[in-house]
C-alpha positions as CSV (number, residue, x, y, z in Angstrom):
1,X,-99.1,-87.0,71.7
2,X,-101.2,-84.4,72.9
3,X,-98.3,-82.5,74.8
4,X,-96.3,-83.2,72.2
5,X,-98.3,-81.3,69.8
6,X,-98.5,-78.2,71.9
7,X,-95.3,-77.8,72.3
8,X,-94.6,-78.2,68.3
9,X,-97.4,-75.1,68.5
10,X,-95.5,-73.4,71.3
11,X,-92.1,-73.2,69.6
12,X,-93.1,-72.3,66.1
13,X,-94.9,-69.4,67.7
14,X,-91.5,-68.4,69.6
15,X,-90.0,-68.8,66.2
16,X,-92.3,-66.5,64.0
17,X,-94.0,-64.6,66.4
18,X,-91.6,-63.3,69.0
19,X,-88.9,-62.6,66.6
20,X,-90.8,-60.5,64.5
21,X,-92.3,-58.5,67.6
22,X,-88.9,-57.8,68.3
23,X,-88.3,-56.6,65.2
24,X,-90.1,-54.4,64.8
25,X,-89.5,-52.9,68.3
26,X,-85.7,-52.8,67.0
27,X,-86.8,-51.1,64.2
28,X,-89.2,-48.7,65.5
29,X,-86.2,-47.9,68.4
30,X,-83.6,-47.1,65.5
31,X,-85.1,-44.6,63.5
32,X,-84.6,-41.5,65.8
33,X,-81.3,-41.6,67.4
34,X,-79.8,-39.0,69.8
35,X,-75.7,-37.9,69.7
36,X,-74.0,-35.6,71.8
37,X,-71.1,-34.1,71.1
38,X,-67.9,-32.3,72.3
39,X,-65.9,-30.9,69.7
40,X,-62.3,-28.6,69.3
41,X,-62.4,-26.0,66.7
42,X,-59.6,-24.3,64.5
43,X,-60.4,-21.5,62.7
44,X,-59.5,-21.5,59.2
45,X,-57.6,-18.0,58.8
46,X,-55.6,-15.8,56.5
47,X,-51.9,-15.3,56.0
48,X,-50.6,-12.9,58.4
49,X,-53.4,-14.1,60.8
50,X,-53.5,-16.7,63.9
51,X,-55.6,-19.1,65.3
52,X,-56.2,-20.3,68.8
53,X,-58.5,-23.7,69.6
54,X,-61.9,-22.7,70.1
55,X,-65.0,-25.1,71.4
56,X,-67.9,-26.5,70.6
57,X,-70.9,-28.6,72.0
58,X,-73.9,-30.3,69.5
59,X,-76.9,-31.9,70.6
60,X,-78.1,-34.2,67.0
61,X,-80.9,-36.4,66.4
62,X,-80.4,-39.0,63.2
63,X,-83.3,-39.7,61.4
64,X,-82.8,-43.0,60.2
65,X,-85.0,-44.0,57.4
66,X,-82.8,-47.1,56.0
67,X,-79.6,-48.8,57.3
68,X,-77.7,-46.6,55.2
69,X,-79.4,-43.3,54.6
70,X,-80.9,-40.7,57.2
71,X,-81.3,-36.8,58.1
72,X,-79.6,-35.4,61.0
73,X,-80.5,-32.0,62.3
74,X,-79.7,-31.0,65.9
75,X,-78.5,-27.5,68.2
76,X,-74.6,-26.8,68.4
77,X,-73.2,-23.4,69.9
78,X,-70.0,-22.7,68.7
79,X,-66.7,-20.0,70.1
80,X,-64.3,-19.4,67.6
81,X,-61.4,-17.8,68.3
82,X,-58.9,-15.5,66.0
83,X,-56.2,-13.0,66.0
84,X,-55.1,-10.6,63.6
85,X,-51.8,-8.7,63.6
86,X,-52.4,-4.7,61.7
87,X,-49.5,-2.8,60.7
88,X,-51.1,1.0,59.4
89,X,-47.9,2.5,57.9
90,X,-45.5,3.8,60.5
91,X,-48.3,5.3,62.6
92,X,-50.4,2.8,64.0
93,X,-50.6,-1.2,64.6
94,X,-52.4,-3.4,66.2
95,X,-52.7,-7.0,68.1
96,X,-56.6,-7.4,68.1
97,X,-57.8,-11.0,69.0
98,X,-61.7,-11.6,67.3
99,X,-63.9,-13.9,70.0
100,X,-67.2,-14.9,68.0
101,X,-70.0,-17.3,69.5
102,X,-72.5,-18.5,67.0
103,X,-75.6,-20.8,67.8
104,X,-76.2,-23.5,64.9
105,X,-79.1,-25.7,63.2
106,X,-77.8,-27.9,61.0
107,X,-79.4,-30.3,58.2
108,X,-77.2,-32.8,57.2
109,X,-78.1,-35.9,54.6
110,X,-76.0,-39.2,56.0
111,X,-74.6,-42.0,54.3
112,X,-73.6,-44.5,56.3
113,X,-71.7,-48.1,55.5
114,X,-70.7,-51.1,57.9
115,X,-72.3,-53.1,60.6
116,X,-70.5,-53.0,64.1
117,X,-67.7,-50.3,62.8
118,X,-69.7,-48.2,60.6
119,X,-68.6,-45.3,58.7
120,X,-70.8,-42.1,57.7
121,X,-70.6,-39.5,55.2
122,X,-72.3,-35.7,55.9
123,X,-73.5,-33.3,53.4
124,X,-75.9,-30.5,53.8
125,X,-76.0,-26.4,55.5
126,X,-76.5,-25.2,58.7
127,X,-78.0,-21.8,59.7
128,X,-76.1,-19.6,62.2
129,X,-77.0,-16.8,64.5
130,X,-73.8,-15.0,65.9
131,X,-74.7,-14.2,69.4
132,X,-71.7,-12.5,70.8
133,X,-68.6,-11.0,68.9
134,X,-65.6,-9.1,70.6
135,X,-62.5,-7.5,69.9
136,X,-59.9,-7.7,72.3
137,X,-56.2,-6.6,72.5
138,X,-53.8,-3.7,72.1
139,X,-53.5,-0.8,69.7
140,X,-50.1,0.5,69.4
141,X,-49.9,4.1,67.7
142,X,-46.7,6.8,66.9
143,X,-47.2,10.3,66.8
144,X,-44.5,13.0,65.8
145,X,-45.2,16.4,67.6
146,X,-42.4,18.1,65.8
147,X,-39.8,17.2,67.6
148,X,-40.0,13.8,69.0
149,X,-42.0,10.7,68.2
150,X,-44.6,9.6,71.0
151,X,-45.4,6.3,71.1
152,X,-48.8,5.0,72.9
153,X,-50.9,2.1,73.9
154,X,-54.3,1.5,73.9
155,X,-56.3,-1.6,75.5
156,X,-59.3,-2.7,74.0
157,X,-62.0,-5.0,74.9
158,X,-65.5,-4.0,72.9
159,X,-68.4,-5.5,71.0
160,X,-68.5,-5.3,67.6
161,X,-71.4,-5.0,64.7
162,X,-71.2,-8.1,62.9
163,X,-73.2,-10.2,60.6
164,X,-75.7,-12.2,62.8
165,X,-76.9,-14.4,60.0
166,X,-75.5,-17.0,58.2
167,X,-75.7,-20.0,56.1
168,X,-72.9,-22.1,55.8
169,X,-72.3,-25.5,53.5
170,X,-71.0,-28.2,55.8
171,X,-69.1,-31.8,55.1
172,X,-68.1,-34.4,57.2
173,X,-66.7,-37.9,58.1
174,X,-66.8,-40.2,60.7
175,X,-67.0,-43.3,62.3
176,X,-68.8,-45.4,64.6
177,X,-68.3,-48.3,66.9
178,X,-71.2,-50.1,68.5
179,X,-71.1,-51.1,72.1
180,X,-74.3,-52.9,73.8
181,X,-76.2,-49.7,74.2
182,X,-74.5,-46.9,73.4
183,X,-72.4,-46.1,69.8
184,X,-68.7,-44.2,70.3
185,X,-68.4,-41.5,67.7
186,X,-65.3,-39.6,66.0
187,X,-65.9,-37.1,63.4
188,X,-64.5,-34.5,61.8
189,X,-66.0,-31.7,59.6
190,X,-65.5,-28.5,57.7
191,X,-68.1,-25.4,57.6
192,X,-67.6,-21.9,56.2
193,X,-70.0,-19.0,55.9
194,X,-71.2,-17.5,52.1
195,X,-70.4,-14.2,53.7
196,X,-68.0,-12.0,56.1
197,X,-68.4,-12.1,59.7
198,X,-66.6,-8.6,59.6
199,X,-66.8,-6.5,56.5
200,X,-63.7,-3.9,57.2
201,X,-60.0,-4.0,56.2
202,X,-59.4,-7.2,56.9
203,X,-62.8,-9.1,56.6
204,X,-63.1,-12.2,59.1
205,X,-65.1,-15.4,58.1
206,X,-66.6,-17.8,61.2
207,X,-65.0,-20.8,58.5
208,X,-63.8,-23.7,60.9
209,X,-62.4,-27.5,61.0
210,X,-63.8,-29.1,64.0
211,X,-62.9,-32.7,65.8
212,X,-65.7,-34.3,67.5
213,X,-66.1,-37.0,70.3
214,X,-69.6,-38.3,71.6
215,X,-72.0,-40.6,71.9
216,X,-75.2,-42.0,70.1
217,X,-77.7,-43.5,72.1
218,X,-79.1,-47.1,70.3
């Protein structure tokens, strides 16, 4: 009866003890979780104006302060990557392509639904400090002398004076899938900047959509 009893005692303490030491190391585990992530970005541009893939590289931590709600905030650098096409009357024209890199800090409120697939909503700003701008490419120019027209080239490859700082609104959705230690990650998001990168002729914005692919650490 005796050994009986103790292990009555021994079980109900693996039922109410153990489970809610575990617990609360689950929970106390949760509440800050890293994500990496590797992302392609197209530059939102104007008409006349193209586009070429840039990249982009984001270290997050989530704050998780309920299932569903948390803060994320994090480091991303960012090269963007456009090219505009000038026509100045018939004298001049150019093929100039605009290489910015930008270093980010975002602050992002999530929403997030679902257990095993869960899917998230971002909302919030990130600041920006553009590190490195360039222009590179050709300008073509036409000259009449009085008797004939002269036509020249001219290579550039130059750094620019831009706006270093920036604030930009950002929004974005994703989802992700929980494996036994790890959580897969696809998102997609939108940013633009509340002023010109370039303030000339043709003013260039660092706005972007970017695809993202990483991994969250549980």
């Amino acid at each position: 009866m005796k050994k009986i009893s103790i292990s009555i005692l021994l079980f109900l303490a693996t039922i109410l003890v153990i489970p809610n030491n575990l617990k609360a190391q689950e929970k106390k585990a949760k509440f800050i979780t890293p994500e990496l992530y590797v992302s392609l970005v197209k530059a939102v541009v104007s008409e006349g104006e193209q586009n070429y893939l840039g990249y982009n590289t984001s270290l997050y931590a989530s704050f998780n302060f309920t299932k569903s709600f948390s803060l994320v905030s994090g480091l991303s650098y960012t090269k963007q990557r456009t090219e505009e096409s000038f026509s100045h009357g018939h004298f001049a024209s150019s093929d100039v392509e605009l290489r910015a890199g930008y270093f980010s800090i975002p602050l992002m409120c999530r929403y997030t639904v679902g257990k095993k697939v869960r899917f998230f909503l971002d909302l919030g700003v990130m600041g920006s400090y553009v590190n490195s701008a360039k222009e590179i490419g050709t300008i073509h120019s036409s000259v009449y002398n009085g008797m004939q027209t002269v036509y020249g080239e001219t290579k550039i490859d130059r750094s620019i004076d831009v706006n270093e700082y920036h604030i930009m609104p950002t929004a974005g959705v994703g989802v992700k899938v929980a494996l036994k230690k790890i959580d897969l990650i696809a998102r997609t998001s939108y940013q633009t900047s509340l002023k010109e990168l370039v303030g000339n002729m043709s003013p260039a914005y660092i706005n972007n959509f970017q695809f993202s692919l990483g991994i969250g650490l549980r």
